[in-house]
C-alpha positions as CSV (number, residue, x, y, z in Angstrom):
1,X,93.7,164.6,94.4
2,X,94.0,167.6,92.6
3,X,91.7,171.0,92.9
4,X,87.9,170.5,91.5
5,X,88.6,172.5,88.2
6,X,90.9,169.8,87.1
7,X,88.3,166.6,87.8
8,X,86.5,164.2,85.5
9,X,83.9,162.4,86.4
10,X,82.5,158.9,84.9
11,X,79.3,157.4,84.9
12,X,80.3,153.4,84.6
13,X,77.8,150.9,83.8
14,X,77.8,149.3,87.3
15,X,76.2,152.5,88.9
16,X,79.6,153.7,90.1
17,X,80.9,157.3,89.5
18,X,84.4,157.4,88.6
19,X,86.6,160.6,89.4
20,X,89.9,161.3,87.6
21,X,92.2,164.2,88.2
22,X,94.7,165.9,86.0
23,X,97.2,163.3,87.0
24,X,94.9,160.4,85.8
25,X,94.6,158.8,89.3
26,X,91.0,158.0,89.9
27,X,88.6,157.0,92.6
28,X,85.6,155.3,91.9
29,X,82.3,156.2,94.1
30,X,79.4,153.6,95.2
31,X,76.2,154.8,96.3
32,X,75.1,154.1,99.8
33,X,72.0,151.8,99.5
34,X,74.0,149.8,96.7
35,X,77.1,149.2,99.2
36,X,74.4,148.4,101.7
37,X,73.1,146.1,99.5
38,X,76.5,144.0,99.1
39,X,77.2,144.0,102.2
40,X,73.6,142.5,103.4
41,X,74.1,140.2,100.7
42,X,77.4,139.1,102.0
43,X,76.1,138.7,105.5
44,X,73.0,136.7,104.2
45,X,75.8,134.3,102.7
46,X,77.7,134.1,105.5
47,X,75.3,133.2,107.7
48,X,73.6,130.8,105.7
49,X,77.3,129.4,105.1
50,X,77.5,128.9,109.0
51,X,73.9,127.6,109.2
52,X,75.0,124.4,106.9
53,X,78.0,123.6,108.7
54,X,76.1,123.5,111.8
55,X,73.7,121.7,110.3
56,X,76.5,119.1,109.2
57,X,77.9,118.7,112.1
58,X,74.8,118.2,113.9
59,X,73.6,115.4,111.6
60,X,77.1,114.0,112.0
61,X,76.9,114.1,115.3
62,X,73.5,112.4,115.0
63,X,74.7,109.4,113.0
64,X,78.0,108.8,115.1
65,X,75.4,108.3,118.1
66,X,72.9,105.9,115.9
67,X,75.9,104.2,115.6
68,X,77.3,104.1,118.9
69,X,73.7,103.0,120.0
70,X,73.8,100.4,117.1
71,X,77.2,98.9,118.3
72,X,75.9,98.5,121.2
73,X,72.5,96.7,120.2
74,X,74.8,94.2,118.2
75,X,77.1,93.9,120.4
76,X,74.2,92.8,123.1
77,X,72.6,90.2,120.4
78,X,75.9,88.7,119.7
79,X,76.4,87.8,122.9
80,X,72.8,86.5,123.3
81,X,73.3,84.2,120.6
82,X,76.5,82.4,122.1
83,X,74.5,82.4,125.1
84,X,71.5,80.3,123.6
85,X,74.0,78.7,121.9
86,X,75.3,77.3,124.8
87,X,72.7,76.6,126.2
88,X,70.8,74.5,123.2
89,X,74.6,72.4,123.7
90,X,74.3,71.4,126.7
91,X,71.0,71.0,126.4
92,X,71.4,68.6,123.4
93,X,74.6,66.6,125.5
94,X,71.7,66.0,128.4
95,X,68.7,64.5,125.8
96,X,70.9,62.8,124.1
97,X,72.1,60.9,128.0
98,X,68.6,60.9,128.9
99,X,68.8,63.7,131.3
100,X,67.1,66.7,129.6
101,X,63.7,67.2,128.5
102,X,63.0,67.7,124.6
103,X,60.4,70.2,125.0
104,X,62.8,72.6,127.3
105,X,65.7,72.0,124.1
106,X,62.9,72.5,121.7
107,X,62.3,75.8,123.8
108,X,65.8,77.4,124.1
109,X,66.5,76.7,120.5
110,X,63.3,78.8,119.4
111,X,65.0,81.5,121.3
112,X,68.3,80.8,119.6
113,X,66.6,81.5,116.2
114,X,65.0,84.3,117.7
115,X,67.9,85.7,119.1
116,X,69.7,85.3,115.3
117,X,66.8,87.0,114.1
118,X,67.5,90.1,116.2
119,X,71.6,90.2,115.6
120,X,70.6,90.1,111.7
121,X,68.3,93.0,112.0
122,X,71.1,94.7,114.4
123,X,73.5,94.1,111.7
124,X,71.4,95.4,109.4
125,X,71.3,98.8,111.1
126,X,74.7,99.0,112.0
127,X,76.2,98.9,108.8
128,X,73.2,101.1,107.4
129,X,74.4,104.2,110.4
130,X,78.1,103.5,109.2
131,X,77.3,103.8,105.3
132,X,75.2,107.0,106.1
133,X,78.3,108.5,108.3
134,X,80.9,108.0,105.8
135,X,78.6,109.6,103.3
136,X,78.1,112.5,105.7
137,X,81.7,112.6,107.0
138,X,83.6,112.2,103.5
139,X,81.3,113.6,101.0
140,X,81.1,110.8,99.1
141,X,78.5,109.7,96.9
142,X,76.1,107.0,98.6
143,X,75.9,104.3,95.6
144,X,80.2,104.0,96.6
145,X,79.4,102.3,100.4
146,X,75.8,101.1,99.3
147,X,76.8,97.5,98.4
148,X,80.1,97.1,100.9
149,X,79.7,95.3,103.9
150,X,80.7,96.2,107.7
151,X,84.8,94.9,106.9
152,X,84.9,96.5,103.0
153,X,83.7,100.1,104.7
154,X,86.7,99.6,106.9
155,X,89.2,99.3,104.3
156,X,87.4,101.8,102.5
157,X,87.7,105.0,105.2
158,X,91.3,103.8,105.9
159,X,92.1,104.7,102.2
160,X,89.7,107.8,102.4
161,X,92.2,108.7,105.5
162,X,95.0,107.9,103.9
163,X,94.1,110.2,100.7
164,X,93.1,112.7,103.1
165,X,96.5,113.1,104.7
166,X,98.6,112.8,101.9
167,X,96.4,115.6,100.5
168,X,96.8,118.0,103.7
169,X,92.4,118.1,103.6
170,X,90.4,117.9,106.4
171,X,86.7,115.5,106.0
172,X,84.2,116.9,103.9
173,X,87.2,117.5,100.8
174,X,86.8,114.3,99.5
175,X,84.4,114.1,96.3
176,X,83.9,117.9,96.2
177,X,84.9,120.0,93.6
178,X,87.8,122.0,93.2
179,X,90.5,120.2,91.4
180,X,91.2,117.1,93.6
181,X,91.6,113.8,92.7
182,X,88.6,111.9,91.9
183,X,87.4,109.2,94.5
184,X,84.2,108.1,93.9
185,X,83.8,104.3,92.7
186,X,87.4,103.4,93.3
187,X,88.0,100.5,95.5
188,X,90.0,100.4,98.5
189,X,93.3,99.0,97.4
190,X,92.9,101.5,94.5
191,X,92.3,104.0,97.1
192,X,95.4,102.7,98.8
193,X,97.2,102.5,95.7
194,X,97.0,106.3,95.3
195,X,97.5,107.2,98.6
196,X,101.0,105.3,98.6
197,X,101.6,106.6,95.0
198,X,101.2,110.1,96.4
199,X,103.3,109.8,99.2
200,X,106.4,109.1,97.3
């Protein structure tokens, strides 16, 4: 820059002191405690930004192990029904030849409707911890998996994958903002329909 006697100087509205020379090149000067300011402020964001992703991944992390768990508890009253079920056969096959007792196939069929009972409620929670993930996982809206059951959510994340692919995103994309294509309430063979469409 060019000797003192030849500078200009520029109050702008922003705080900042501009400096021009003879030549017309310019700097422009901040104070201190305002560039302080911006950078704490950028910091704050930043680390608030990093906060939510942990966060998210933590209460992924959460939900993929209430659903591991979940699997697991149906998984165990499945195979508790077909072994009352079983049992309340051959059961039956022995009353009706005169070789069981009633009150013992009265018995073992109680447990067989108890033992429903308890895969229904494990149903129940399994496809409640899978609706929650995708919502997590996908970002999409919770009234698009709130009426699908345990097979339509499977169709349903293949397309998500699919989309996600074709697109070059990774999770988390997918109903957000920015420009992409629109998910939420479309159907999984509309899902798929677009993810082939977008391919070619």
């Amino acid at each position: 820059m060019a000797d003192n006697d030849n500078l200009t100087f520029t109050s702008n509205k922003d705080g900042t002191i501009s400096v021009k020379d003879s030549e017309g090149k310019e700097v422009r000067y901040a104070k201190e405690a305002d560039l302080l300011a911006v950078k704490g402020s950028s910091e704050a964001a930043e680390k608030r930004a990093t906060e939510v992703a942990k966060q998210a991944e933590e209460s992924q992390k959460t939900h993929v192990a209430e659903i591991a768990t979940a699997n697991t508890n149906l998984e165990t009253t499945r195979q508790q029904v077909l072994q009352a079920e079983a049992k309340v056969s051959g059961l039956e096959e022995k009353v009706n030849a005169g070789a069981g007792s009633a009150e013992e196939l009265a018995t073992v069929k109680q447990s067989l409707e108890a033992a429903k009972a308890e895969k229904s409620t494990a149903e129940a929670t399994a496809l409640e911890s899978r609706r929650a993930l995708m919502v997590m996982t996908y970002g999409i809206p919770a009234k698009d998996v709130e009426e699908k059951t345990m097979e339509q959510l499977g169709y349903y994340e293949e397309a998500l994958k699919a989309v996600i692919a074709t697109k070059g995103v990774g999770n988390y994309a997918i109903g957000g903002g920015g420009g992409g294509t629109d998910l939420s309430g479309k159907s999984p063979m509309e899902l798929a329909r677009l993810a082939y469409s977008e391919k070619k």
